[in-house]
C-alpha positions in Angstrom: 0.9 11.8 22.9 -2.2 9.9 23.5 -2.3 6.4 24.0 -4.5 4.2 21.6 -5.6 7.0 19.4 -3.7 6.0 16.2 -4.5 2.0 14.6 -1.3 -0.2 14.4 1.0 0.4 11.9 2.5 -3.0 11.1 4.1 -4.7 7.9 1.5 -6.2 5.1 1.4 -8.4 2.1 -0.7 -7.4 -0.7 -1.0 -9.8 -3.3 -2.3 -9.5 -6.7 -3.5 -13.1 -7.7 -4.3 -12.3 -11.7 -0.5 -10.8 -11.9 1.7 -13.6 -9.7 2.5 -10.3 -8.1 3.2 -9.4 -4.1 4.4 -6.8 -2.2 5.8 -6.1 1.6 4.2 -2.9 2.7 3.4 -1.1 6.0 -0.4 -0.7 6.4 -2.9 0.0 9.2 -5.0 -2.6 7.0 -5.7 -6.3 8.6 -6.7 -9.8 7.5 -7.3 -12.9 9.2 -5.0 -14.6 6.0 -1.4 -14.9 6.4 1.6 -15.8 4.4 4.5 -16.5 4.6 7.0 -14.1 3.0 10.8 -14.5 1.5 12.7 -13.8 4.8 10.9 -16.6 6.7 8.4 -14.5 8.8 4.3 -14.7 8.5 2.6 -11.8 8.0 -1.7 -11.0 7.1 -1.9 -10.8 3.7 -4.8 -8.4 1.8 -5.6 -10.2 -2.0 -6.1 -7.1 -4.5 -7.9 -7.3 -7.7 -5.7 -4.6 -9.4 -1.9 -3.4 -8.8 1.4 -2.1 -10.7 1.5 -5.6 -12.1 -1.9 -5.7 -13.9 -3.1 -2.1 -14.5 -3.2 -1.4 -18.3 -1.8 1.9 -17.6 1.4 0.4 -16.0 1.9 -2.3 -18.1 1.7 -0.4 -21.3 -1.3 -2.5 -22.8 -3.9 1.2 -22.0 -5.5 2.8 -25.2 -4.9 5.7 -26.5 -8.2 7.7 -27.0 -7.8 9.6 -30.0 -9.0 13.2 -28.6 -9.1 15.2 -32.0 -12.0 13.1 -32.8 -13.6 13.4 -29.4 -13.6 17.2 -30.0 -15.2 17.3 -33.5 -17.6 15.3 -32.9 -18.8 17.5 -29.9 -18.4 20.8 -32.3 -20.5 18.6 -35.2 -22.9 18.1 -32.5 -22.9 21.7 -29.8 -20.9 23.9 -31.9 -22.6 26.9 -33.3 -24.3 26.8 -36.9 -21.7 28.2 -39.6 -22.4 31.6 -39.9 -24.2 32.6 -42.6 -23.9 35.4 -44.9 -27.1 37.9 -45.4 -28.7 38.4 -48.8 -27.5 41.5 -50.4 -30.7 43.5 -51.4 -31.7 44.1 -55.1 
């Protein structure tokens, strides 16, 4: 293998700060920030605005968009005109 072609691979924190919510991962990511962690080492941490803690989608809190109302209004607005019946002749 070549030497220096992949980053380092090392263990990172990444910390939610709305949730109260951190994790111990391996990432090629850095940071100058450290923290310490649980099992007395430091390690950099990277601050994330979104995770498993606070996405509505995994907390449960997401809405439901209701899709059968979506869909007629698009055929009110691009569907084709009703058909219309010709006029029988006299």
């Amino acid at each position: 293998m070549k030497k220096d072609l992949h980053p380092d691979y090392h263990p990172v924190v990444f910390r939610d700060a709305s949730a109260d919510f951190a994790f111990l991962t391996r990432s090629t990511a850095t940071s100058v920030k450290t923290v310490e962690w649980t099992d007395g080492n430091t390690y950099p941490v990277i601050d994330v605005e979104i995770s498993s803690a606070s996405h509505p989608f995994s907390t449960g809190t997401a809405r439901v968009v209701d899709t059968a109302g979506r869909v007629e209004k698009f055929r009110r607005r691009y569907g084709r005109p009703a058909a219309q019946t010709p006029e029988e002749p006299a």
